[in-house]
N, C-alpha and C positions, 0 to 999 in steps of 0.2 A: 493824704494824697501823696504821689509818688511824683517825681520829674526823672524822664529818663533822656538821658544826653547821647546820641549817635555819633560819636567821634571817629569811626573806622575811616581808615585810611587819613585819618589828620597825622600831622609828626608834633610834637613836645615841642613846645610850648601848647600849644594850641589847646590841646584836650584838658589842661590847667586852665586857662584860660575861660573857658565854656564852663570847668566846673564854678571855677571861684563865680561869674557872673550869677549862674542856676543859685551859686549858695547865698550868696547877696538878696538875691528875690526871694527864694523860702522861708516858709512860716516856718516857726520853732518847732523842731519834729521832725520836721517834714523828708523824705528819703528820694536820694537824688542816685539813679541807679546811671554809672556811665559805662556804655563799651568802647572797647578804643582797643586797635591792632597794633601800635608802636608799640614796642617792645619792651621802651623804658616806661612807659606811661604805671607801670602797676609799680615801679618804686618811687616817681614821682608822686602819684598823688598819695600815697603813704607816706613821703614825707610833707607834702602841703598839707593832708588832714592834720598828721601830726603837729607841726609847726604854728598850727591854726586854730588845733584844739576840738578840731573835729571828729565826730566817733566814725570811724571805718569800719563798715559791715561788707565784709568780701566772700 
């Protein structure tokens, strides 16, 4: 199963936020696809996955 997050037009924190919660509630596996228009958001959550130990499929 997928979860896909609509973040567009949030600003950072926020789109973190939504992820970390989506990853909390996911089954093991499971692909949480998020968009998001901030700008910083694509090195953010590359460093939360990383940080987290999460696999980033971009």
């Amino acid at each position: 199963m997928m979860q896909k997050i609509d973040a567009t037009g949030l600003i950072c924190p926020e789109p973190i936020m939504l992820l970390h919660r989506a990853i909390h509630e996911a089954n093991p596996g499971e692909v949480i696809e998020l968009v998001a228009t901030d700008p910083t958001a694509e090195k953010d959550v590359e460093k939360f996955c990383e940080y987290l130990n999460h696999e980033l499929i971009s």
